[in-house]
C-alpha positions in Angstrom: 0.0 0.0 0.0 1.2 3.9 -0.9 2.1 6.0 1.2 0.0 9.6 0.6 3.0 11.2 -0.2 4.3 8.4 -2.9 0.1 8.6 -4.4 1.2 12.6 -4.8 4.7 11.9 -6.3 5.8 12.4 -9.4 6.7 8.8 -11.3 9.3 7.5 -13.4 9.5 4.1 -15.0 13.6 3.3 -14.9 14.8 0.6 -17.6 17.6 -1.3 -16.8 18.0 -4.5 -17.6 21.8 -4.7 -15.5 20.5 -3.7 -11.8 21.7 -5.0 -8.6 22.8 -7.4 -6.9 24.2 -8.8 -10.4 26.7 -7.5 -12.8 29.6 -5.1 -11.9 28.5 -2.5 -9.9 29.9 -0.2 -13.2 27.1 -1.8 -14.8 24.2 0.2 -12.8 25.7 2.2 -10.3 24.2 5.0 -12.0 20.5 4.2 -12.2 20.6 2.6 -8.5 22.3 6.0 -7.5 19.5 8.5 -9.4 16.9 6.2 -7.8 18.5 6.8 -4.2 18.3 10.3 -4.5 15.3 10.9 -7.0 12.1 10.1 -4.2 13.6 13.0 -2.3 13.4 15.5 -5.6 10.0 14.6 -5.9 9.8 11.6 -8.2 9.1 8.1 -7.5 11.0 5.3 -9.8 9.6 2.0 -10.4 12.0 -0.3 -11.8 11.9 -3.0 -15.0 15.0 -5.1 -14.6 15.2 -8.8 -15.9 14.1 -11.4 -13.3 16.3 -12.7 -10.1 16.8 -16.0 -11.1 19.2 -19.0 -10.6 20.5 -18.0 -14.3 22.1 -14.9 -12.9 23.5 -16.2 -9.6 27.3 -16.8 -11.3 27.2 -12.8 -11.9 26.2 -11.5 -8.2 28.7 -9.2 -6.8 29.4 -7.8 -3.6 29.4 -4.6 -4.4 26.7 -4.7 -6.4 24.5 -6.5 -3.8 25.4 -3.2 -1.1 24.0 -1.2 -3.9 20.5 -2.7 -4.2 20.5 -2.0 -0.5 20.5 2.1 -1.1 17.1 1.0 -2.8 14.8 3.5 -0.6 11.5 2.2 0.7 8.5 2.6 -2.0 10.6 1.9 -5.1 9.2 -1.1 -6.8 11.7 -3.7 -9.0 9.9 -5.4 -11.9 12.0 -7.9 -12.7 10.8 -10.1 -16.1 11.4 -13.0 -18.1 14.8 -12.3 -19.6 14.2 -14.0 -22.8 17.3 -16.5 -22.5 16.9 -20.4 -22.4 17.4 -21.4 -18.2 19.7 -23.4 -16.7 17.3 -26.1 -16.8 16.7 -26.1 -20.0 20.2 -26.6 -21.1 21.0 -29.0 -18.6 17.8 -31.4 -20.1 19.2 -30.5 -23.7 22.9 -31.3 -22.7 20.8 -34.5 -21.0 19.2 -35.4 -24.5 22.3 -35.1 -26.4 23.9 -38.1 -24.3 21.6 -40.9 -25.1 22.3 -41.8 -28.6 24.3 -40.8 -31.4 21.2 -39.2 -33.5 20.1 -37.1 -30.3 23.8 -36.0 -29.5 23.4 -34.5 -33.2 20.7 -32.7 -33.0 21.2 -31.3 -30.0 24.7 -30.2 -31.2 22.3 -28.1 -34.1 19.7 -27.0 -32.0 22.6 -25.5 -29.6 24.4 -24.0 -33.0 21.5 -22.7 -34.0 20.9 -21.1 -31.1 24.1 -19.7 -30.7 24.1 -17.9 -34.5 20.2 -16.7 -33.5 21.9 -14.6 -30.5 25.3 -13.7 -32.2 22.8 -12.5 -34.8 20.5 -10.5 -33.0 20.6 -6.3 -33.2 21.6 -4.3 -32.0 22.7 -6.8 -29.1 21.8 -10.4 -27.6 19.6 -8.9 -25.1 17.3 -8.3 -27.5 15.4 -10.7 -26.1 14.0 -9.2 -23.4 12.8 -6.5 -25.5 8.7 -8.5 -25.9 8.7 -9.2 -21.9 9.5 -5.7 -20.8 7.6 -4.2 -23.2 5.0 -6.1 -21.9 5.5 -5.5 -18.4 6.2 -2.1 -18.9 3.1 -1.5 -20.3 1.4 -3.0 -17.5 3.1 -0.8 -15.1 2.6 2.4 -16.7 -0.8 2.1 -16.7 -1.0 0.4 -13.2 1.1 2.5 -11.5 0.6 5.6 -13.2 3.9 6.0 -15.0 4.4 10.4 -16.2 8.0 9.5 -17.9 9.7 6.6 -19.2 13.3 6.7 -18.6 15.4 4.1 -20.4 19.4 3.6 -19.9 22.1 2.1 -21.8 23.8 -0.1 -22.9 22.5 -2.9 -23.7 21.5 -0.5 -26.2 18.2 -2.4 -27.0 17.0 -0.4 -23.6 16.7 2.3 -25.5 14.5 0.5 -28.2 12.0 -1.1 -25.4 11.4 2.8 -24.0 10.8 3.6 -27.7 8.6 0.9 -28.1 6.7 2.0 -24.6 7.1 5.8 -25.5 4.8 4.4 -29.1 2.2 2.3 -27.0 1.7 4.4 -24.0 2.1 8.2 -25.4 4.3 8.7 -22.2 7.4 11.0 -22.4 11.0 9.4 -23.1 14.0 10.2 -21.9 17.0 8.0 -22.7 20.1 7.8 -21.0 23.3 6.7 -22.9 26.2 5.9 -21.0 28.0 4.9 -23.7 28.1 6.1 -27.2 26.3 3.5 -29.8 27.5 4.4 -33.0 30.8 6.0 -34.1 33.1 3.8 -32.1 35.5 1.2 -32.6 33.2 -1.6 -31.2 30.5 -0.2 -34.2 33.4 0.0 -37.0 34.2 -3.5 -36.1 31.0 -4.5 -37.5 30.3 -5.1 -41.6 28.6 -2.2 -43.0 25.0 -3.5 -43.4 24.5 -4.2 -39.7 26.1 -0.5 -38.8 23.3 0.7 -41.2 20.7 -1.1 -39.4 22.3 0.0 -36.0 22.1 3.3 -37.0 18.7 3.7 -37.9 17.8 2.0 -34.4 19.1 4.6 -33.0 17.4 7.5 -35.0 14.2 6.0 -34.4 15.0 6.0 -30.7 16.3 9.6 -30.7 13.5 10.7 -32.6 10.9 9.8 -30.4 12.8 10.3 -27.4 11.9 13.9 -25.9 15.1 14.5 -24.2 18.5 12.4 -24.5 21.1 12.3 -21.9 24.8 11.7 -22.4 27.8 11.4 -20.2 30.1 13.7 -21.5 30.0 16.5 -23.4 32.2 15.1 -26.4 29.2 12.6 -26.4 26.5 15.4 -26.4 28.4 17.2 -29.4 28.3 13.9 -31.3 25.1 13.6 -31.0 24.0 17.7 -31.9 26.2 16.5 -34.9 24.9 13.4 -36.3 21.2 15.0 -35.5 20.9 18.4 -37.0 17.3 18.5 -37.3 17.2 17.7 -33.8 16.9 20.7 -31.2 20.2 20.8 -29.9 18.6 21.4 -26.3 17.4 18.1 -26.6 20.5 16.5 -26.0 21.5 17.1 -22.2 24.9 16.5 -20.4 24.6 15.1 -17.3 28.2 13.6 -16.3 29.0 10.5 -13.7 30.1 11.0 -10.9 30.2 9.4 -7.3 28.5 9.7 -4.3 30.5 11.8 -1.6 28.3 10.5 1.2 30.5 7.3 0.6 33.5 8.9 0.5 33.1 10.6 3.7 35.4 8.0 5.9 37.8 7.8 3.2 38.2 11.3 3.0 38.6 11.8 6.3 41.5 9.3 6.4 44.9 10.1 6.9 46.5 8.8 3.7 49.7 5.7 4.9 53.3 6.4 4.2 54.1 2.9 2.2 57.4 1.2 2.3 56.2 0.3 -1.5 54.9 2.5 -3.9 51.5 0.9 -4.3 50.3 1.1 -8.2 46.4 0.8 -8.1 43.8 -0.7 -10.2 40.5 -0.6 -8.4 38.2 -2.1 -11.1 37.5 -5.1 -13.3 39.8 -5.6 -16.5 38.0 -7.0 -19.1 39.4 -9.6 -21.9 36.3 -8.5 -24.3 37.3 -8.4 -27.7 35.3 -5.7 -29.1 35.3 -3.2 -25.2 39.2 -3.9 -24.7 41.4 -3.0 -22.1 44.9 -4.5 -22.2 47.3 -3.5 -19.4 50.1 -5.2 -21.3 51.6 -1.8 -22.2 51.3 -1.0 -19.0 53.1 -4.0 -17.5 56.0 -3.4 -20.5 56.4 -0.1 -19.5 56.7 -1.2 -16.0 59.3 -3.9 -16.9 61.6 -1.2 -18.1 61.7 0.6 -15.0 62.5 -2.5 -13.0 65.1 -3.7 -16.0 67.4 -0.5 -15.6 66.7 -0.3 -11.6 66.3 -3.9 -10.5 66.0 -2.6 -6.8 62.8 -1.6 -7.8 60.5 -4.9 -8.8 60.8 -4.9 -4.8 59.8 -1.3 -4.3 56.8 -1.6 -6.3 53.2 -3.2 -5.9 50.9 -3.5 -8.5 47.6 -3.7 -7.0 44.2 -4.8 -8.8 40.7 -5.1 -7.2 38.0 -6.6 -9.3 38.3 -9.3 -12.3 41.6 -10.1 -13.2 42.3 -12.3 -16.0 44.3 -15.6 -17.2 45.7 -13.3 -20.2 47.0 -10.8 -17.7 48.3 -12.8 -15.2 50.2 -14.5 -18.2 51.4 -11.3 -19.9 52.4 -10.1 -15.9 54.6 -13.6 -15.7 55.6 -13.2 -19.3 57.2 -9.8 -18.6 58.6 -11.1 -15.2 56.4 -9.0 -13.4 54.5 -12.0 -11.1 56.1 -11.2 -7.8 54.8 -7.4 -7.9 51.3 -8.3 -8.5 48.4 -8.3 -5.6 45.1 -9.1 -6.4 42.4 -7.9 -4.2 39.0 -9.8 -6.0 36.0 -8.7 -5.4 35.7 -6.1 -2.5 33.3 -4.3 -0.7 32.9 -0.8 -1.8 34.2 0.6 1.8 37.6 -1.4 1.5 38.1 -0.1 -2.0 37.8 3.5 -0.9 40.7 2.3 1.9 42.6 0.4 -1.1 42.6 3.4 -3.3 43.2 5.9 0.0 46.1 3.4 0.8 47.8 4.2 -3.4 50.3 6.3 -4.5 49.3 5.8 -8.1 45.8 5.5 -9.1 45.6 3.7 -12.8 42.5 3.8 -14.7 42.2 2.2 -18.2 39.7 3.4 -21.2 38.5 1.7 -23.9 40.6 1.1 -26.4 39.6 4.2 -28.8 36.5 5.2 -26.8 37.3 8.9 -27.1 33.9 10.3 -26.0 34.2 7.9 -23.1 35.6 8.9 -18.9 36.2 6.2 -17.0 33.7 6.2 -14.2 36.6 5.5 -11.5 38.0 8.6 -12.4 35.6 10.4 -10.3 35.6 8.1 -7.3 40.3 8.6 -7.7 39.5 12.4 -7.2 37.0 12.5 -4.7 39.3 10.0 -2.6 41.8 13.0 -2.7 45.1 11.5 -2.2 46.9 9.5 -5.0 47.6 11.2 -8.9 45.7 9.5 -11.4 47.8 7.6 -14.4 44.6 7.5 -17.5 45.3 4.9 -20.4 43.6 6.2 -23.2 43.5 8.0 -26.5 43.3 11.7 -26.5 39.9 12.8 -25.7 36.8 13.7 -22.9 39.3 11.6 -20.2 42.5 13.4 -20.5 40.7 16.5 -21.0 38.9 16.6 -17.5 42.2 15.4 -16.1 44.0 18.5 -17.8 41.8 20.8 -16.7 41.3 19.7 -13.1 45.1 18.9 -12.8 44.1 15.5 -11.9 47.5 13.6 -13.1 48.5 12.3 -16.3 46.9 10.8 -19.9 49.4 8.2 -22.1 47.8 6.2 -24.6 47.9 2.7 -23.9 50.5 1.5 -26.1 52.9 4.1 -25.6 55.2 2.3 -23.7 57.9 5.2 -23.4 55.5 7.4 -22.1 54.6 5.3 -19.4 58.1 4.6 -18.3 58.1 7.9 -18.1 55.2 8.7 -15.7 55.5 6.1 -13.7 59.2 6.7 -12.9 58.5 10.8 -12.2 55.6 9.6 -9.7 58.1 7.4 -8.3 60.9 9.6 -8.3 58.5 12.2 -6.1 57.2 9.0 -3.5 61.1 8.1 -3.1 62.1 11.7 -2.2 59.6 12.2 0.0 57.3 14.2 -1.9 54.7 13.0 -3.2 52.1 14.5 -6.3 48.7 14.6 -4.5 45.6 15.2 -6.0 43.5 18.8 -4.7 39.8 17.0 -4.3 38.3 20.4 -4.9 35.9 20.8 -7.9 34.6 17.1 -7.2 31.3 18.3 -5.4 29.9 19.2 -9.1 30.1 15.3 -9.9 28.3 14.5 -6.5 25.9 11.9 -7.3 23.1 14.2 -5.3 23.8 16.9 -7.5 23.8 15.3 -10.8 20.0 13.8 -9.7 19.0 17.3 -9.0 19.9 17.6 -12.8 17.7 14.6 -13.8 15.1 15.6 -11.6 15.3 19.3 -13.3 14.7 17.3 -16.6 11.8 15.1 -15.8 9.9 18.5 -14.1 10.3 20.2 -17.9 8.9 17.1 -19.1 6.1 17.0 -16.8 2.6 17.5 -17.9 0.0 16.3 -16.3 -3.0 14.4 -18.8 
């Protein structure tokens, strides 16, 4: 039952298919965080996520199951059919395949086939869940009495479900990219006919949307670009950011003097073909530091919290570098604050040639206030915001001379006893409070009562 201040609220229907407790909390730590904060701004979300089953259970999190917990009271998860075959089911088609010859057969082509039907669907696999949320969002929207549809993405086929739910239910669309769909390498990787179908997904979805949100402004100028008959108001910058209330104990930390200079990675590292990001230039340039000043593969830690892979911990023993690596896992969002508190060099990776892209730990490095940031990526939004905040340093990711180079300066300060620390002023713009006020500004202009 509502509350009589919830029945006088404002609503919001939030798309996101990745949502707590599963995925990487990079996944969806921006919806969860505009839903903590939006019910307060006067808007009440209700959430369509895909369903908490036994499918999902390999990709729970830790920190992604602390983040459900911010959920306030009075915000409902939908979660739905997700459109993929269940555990059971492949287990009784794995079961099938073992009793003779002919079955084993055609269970090999069933599986084939299905495998080519989700390689092949667009704009992504999770296309699937596209007829169950548009049916459940439907339902909600007219149950709950749904003002604004806001979808987020990637999967980008989020986008195309609020488009679909924008066309059925006449309710205002807002969409939310946090990444970039077209003009990237991962959409130049693709043959030109399915870029030209990709692309006119996301016209139609931009066309009907009434306002579009993206993350940076080399995103927002992208899109002004590529949509010139499109109001250029319509497309709104509202960055990411981090939430300073968690950063309160961390702040307030008095940062450790190490007896090794502690290089941090707090974040996954990917081994995705298409979304790559490869520390090996990284660990080369590392290697020649430690080749002309052996002292110094004792004198430095290389620290990563989150997924680490078989490929990096081969290229790390490949290059010698073995003994100087500490993983961390998985961790609990207050001991990664502590972990990145505890560095002396922050390290975030970009996508390989994602130029409109930040990395999102780039926020939480500066709010922490301690530790220089080293940023490997291509010239772009990134090493802009790090210029212009005076944030540390940007080397592309291959340049291994440049590398050498920043890590031994950073060094070089640590050893002499002074340190390059980072000024944490300027961060309270990228609050995660804040940044809802934006959203909440948006949905009020939307707003119009039927």
């Amino acid at each position: 039952m509502q509350s009589q201040r919830e029945d006088t609220m404002k609503k919001v229907l939030v798309i996101s298919r990745a949502f707590p407790p599963f995925f990487p909390v990079g996944y969806s730590i921006r919806a969860a965080k505009f839903i903590k904060y939006l019910p307060a701004l006067g808007w009440l979300p209700s959430v369509l996520t895909v369903a908490e089953d036994k499918e999902y259970e390999t990709l729970r999190r830790v920190g992604s199951e602390a983040l459900l917990s911010e959920i306030p009271e009075g915000v409902v998860i939908h979660r739905t059919y997700p459109g993929e075959p269940s555990v059971e089911y492949l287990e009784k088609e794995r079961q099938f395949g073992k009793k003779n010859r002919l079955a084993g057969l055609l269970a090999k082509v069933v599986g084939s086939a299905r495998r080519w039907m989700f390689r092949s669907l667009l704009p992504d696999r999770q296309l699937t869940w596209l007829p169950f949320a548009v049916r459940a969002g439907r339902r909600i929207i007219k149950r709950e009495g749904i003002d604004i549809i806001f979808a987020t993405c990637p999967p980008f086929s989020d986008a195309l479900i609020g488009a679909c739910l924008n066309l059925l239910t006449g309710k205002r669309l807002v969409l939310d990219f946090r990444d970039d769909w077209l003009e990237t390498p991962w959409y130049y990787s693709k043959p030109f006919p399915i870029r030209a179908i990709e692309s006119l997904m996301e016209r139609w979805a931009v066309s009907l949307a009434d306002k579009v949100i993206l993350v940076t402004e080399w995103s927002r100028k992208a899109f002004v670009a590529r949509y010139p008959s499109q109001p250029a108001e319509k497309f709104v910058f509202i960055p990411n950011g981090c939430d300073l209330k968690d950063f309160e104990a961390a702040r307030a930390m008095e940062a450790p003097v190490n007896p090794k200079f502690r290089i941090v990675h707090a974040g996954s590292l990917n081994d995705s073909k298409l979304w790559a990001r490869d520390p090996r230039g990284f660990f080369q340039g590392v290697r020649r530091i430690v080749e002309k000043q052996p002292r110094l593969a004792d004198r430095i830690s290389l620290e990563f919290a989150g997924d680490f892979t078989d490929k990096h911990r081969e290229t790390a023993r490949e290059l010698g570098l073995a003994g100087m690596i500490r993983e961390h896992g998985h961790l609990k969002h207050a001991d990664v604050l502590r972990l990145m508190k505890s560095a002396d060099l922050l390290m975030a990776m970009n996508y390989e040639g994602f130029a409109t892209l930040i990395p999102g730990k780039i926020y939480e490095y500066w709010a922490v206030g301690n530790a220089p940031i080293l940023l490997l990526s291509c010239k772009g939004a990134g090493q802009e915001l790090l210029d212009a905040e005076n944030l540390g340093v940007t080397v592309a990711p291959d340049d291994v001379d440049g590398i050498e180079r920043a890590v031994q300066t950073m060094f070089d300060r640590y050893e002499q006893g002074n340190p390059v620390k980072v000024n944490p002023a300027g961060i309270e713009e990228y609050d995660r409070k804040a940044l809802a006020e934006k959203l909440a500004r948006v949905l009020s202009d939307l707003f119009s009562p039927k």
